[in-house]
Wavefront OBJ file of the C-alpha trace (Angstrom):
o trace
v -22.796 -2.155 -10.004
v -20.314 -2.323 -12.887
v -16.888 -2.830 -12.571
v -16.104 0.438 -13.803
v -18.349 2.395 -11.644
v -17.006 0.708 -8.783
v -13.101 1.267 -9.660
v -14.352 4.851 -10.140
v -16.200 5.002 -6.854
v -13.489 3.764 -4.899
v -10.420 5.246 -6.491
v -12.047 8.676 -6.486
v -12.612 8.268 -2.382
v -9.455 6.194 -1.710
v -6.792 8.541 -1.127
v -7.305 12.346 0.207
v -3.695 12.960 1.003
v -2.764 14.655 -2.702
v 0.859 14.767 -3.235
v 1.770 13.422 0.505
v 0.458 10.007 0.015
v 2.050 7.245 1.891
v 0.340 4.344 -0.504
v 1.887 2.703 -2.841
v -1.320 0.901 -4.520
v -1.831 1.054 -7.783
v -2.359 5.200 -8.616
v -0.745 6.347 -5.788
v 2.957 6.932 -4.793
v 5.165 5.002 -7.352
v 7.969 2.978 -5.424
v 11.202 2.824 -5.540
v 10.683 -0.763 -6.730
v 8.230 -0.187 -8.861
v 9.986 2.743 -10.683
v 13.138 -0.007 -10.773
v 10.968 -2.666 -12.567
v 9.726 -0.525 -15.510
v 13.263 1.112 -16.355
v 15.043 -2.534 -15.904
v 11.921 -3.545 -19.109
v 12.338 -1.046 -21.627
v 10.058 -3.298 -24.048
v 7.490 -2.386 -21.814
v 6.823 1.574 -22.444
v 4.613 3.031 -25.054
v 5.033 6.040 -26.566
v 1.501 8.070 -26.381
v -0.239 11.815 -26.646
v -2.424 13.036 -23.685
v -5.780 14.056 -25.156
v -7.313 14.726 -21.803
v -6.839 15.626 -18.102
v -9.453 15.502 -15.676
v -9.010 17.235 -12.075
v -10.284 13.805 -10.403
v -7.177 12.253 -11.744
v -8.191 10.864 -14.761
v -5.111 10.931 -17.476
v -6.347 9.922 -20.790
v -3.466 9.058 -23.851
v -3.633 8.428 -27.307
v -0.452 5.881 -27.947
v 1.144 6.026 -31.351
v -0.730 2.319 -32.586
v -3.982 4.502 -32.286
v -4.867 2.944 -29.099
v -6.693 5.192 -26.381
v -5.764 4.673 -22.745
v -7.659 5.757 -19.522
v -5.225 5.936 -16.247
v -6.172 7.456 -13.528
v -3.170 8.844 -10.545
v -4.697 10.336 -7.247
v -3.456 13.605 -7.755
v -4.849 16.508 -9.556
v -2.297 16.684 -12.886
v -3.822 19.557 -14.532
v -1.026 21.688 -14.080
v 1.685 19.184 -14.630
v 0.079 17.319 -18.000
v -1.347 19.324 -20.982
v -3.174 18.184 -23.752
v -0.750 16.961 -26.922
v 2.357 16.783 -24.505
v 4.018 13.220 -25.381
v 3.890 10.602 -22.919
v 5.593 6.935 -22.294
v 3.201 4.615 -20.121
v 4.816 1.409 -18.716
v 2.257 -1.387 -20.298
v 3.582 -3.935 -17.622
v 4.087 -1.947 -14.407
v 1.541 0.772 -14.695
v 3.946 4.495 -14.696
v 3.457 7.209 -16.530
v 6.395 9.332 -17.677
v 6.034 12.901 -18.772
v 9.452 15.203 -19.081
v 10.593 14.646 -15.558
v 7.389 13.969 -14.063
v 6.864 9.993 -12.756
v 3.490 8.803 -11.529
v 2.133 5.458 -10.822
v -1.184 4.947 -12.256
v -3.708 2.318 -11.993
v -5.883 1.632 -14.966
l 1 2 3 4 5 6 7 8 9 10 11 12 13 14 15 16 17 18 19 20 21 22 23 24 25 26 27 28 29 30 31 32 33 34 35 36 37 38 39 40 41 42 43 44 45 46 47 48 49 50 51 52 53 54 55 56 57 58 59 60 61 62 63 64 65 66 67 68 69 70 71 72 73 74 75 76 77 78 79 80 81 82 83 84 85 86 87 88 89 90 91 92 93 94 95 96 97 98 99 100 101 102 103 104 105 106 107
């Protein structure tokens, strides 16, 4: 099985609790620590435009270099993230920033 399809597999089954989870793995609850890390390493965000999200979780962003990204968070963020809206994702520590809206994301 590919690497891909397994991430898939398993992130997609990992975590049923929705906006009460208690984990803070990669695309889950971002920590306090976490959170702490990426605004102490400004270097580390990129500015980007969402050009899709998927109800499973999947966030995908154009950054401004051209670059697409794939991230995927274990809540549904259709409501929250709209296509074109302008994004920062944290390169190093894996958090996506939208207005006021924080998630950890695993990629």
């Amino acid at each position: 099985m590919l690497t891909t399809a397994r991430l898939q597999q398993s992130l997609a089954t990992a975590c049923e609790q929705g906006e009460m989870c208690v984990h803070d793995r990669s695309g889950h609850q971002l920590s306090a620590i976490q959170w702490r890390l990426a605004t102490a390493t400004p270097s580390g965000w990129v500015d980007a435009l969402v050009t899709a999200v998927e109800s499973d979780g999947w966030i995908t962003v154009a950054t401004l270099a051209g670059e697409s990204v794939r991230v995927w968070n274990h809540t549904d963020r259709t409501d929250s993230l709209h296509v074109g809206e302008p994004v920062s994702v944290h390169a190093r520590y894996d958090v996506l920033v939208a207005g006021d809206t924080r998630v950890n994301v695993a990629r």
